[in-house]
N, C-alpha and C positions, 0 to 999 in steps of 0.2 A: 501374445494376446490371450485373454481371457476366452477359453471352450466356449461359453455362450455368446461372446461378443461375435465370435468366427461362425458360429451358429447362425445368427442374426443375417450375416451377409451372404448367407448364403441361401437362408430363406427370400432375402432380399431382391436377389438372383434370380431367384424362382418367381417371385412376384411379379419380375419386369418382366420375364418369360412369357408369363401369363397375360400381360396388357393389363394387369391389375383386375380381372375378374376370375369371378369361380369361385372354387374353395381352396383353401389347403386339403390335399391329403391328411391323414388321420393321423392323430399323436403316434399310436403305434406304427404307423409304418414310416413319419417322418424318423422316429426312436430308431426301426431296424435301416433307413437308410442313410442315415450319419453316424450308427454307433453311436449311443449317447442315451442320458438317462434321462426319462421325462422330467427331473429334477430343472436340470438344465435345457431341455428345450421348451419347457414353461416359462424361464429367464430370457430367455430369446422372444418369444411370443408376445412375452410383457413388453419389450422394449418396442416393437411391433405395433403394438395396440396403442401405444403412446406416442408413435408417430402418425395413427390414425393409418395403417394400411391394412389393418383386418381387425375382423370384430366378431368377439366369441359368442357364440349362440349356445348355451346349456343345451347340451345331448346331441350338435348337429354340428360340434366345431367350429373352422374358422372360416368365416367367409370373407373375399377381400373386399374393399371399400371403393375399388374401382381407381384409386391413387396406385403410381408408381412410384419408385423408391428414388431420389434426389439425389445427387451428389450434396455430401453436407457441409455446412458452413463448418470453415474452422472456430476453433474455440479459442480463445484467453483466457484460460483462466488465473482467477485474483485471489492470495491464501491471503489475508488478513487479519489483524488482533479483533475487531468488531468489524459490524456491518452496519451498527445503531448507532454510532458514536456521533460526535456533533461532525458534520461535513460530509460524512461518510454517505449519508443517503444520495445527496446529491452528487459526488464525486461516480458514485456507480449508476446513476441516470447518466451524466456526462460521458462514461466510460459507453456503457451499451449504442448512446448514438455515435459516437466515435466511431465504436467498429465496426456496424452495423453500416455506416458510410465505405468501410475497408471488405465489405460480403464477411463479417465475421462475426460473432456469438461472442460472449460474454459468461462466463460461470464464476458467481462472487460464493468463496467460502470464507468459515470464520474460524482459527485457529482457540478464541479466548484468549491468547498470552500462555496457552498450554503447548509447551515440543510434545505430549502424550500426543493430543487430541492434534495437532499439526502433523507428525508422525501416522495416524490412521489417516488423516485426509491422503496423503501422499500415497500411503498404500492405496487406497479408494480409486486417486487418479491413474495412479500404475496399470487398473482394470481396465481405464478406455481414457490415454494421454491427450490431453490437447494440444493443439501446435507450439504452443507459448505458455510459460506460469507465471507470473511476475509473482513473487512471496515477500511480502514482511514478516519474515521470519522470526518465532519466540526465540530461537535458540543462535543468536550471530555468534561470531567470535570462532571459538571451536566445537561448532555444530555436533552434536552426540545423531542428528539427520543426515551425517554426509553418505552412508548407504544408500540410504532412501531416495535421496535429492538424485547420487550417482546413479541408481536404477532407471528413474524417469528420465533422464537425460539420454540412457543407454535404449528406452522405447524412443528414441527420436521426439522428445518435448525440448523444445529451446527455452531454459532458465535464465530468468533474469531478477536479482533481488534488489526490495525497493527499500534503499537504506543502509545500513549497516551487512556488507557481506561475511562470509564465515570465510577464517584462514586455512582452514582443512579443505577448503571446496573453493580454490583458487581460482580454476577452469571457469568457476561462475559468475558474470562482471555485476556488479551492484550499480544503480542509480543511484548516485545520490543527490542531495538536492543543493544546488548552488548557491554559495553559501555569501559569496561575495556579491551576487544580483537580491540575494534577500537581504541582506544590508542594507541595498540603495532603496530596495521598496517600503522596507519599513522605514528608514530618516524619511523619505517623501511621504509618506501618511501623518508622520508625527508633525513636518512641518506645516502638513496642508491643515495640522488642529490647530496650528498657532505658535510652535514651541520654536522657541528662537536657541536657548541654546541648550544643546542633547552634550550628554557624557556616555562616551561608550567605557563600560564597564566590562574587560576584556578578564577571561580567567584561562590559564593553560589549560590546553585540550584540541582535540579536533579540530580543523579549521579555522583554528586563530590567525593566519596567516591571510587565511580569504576576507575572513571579515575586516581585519583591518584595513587589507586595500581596498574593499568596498564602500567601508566608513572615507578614508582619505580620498578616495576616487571621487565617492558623491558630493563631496564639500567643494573639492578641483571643481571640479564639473560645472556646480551652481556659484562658482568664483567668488565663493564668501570667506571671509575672515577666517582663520584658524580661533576665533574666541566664537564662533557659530558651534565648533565642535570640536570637544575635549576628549581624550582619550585617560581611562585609569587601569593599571595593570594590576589582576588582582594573582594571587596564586589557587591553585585547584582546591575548591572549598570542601570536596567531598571527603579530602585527606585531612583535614581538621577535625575536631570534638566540636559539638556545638558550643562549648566555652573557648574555644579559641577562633571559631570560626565569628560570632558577635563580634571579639576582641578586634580582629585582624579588620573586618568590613568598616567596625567605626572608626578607628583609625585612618585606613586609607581614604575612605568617602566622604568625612568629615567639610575636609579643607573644599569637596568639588561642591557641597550639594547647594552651596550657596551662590546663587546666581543662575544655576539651572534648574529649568525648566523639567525636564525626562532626563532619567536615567536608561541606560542600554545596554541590557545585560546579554550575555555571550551564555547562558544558563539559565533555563527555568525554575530549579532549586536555590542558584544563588537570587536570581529574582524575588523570590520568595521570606530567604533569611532577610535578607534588605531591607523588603518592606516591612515585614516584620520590629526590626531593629530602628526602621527611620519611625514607624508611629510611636515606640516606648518613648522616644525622645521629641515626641512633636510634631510630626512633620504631617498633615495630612495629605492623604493619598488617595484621590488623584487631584484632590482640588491646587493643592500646590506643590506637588511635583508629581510629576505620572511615572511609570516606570513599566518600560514594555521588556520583551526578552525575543531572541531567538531560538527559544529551548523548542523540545517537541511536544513537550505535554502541553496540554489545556487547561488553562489556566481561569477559568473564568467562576468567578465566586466562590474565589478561596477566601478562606476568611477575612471575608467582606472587602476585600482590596479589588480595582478595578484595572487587571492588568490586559493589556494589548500583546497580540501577537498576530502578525503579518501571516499571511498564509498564499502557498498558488492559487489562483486560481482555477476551479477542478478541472473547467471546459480546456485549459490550458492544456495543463497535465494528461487529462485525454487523449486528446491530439495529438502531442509529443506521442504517448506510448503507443497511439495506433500507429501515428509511421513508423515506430519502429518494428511494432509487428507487422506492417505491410514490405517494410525493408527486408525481415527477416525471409518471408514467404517469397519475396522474388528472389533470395539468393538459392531458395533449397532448390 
């Protein structure tokens, strides 16, 4: 723990000591009776005055405010690519009453999509750990953070990443998000618009497997025709030039798009070429054929195309994460 944070608790000590009135003692003698430099016990002090249990008087120190020092709610905190982004405000209103329901806090930081500036937040955190970090991490895969991440883990913060986990930091379990129930939510949006018959547009990757039983699940389910819903297999478009990648999608899509309604792409880039490709040739979008995706980008007024995508919703998501940080808190 950070010299001034152990400072803190210790004035803190002294405060409930006190019945929360009086003064502190003077900077120099708090100085000679912790060893410590007034550097750092003015970083204590500050943190003090911002919980409101003393308040500095020019020339006459600190007097206390007649509060005593609380045991503190734990924290959660949220490392994320934005905090402004579309959903995101709401998703962290959602989160706060969540835990707030659980006696917990809430601390929402913002990485930008930068491992730098993710990297100093984690230092930052390292100074005073919260119980829990959930991160959406800039750097998945093989994390250049797994130091960092392993530091906080080793002050006793329980990590959990929201998404894609990194292979070097195994120990850490990822949430990801089900991939086969967002399947069924988006066909039931698209049919509650009208669309009688969807093409899933499946490309290799990630959770091709969920989604298709999700797609096949939800048609069982509502005991409709297999000509309610069509499946097209595409290959990974990202491994194409964009001159092969046009080539390949009108080829395949061709023979489906006649007859349906939406398209249902497994990719928000292939969603994208698509539409792209179905308006050179005519096709207006969305008035006669819509075409939503599963991807994770946001999609909305991309070049003038009116694409859907399903999302949790936040109060949902909430919920889920506080019991599992109420889960975690009853096992420590």
């Amino acid at each position: 723990m950070k010299k001034y944070l152990q400072i803190r608790s210790e004035l803190e000590s002294l405060i409930r000591d006190m019945g929360g009135r009086g003064k502190l003692p003077t900077e120099q003698a708090l100085c000679q009776r912790f060893g410590i430099s007034r550097t750092t016990l003015r970083r204590a002090l500050f943190l003090l005055e911002e919980e409101g249990l003393v308040r500095s008087r020019q020339g006459s120190g600190y007097d206390l405010t007649g509060k005593t020092p609380e045991g503190r709610d734990p924290t959660a905190a949220f490392l994320l690519p934005s905090l402004t982004a579309p959903g995101v405000p709401d998703l962290l209103r959602d989160l706060a009453a969540a835990f707030s329901e659980k006696g917990a806090r809430t601390r929402p930081l913002s990485h930008g999509g930068s491992p730098v500036r993710e990297g100093a937040l984690l230092k930052e955190l390292l100074a005073d750990p919260p119980a829990v970090l959930f991160s959406a991490t800039a750097a998945p895969g093989l994390s250049p953070l797994a130091a960092a991440y392993q530091a906080l883990a080793a002050a006793n913060c329980r990590i959990f990443f929201l998404g894609e986990g990194c292979r070097n930091l195994p120990e850490i379990p990822a949430i990801l998000p089900d991939a086969a129930a967002g399947t069924r939510l988006l066909l039931g949006e698209l049919q509650k618009r009208g669309h009688q018959k969807i093409v899933l547009c499946l490309e290799d990757g990630p959770c091709r497997e969920e989604i298709l039983y999700g797609f096949m699940q939800y048609f069982s389910e509502q005991g409709r025709g297999r000509h309610a819903g069509e499946v097209v297999f595409l290959p990974r478009q990202d491994l194409l030039t964009p001159g092969e990648q046009a080539k390949v999608l009108f080829r395949i899509l061709s023979p489906h798009v006649v007859g349906a309604s939406a398209l249902l792409f497994s990719r928000s880039a292939t969603a994208l070429a698509a539409a792209s490709l179905l308006a050179v040739q005519g096709v207006s979008i969305p008035k006669e054929l819509s075409i939503a995706c599963l991807g994770e980008q946001s999609l909305r007024d991309v070049r003038g195309f009116s694409l859907a995508r399903a999302r949790i919703r936040s109060r949902d998501l909430a919920s889920a994460l506080s019991d599992l940080f109420a889960q975690y808190l009853s096992e420590v």
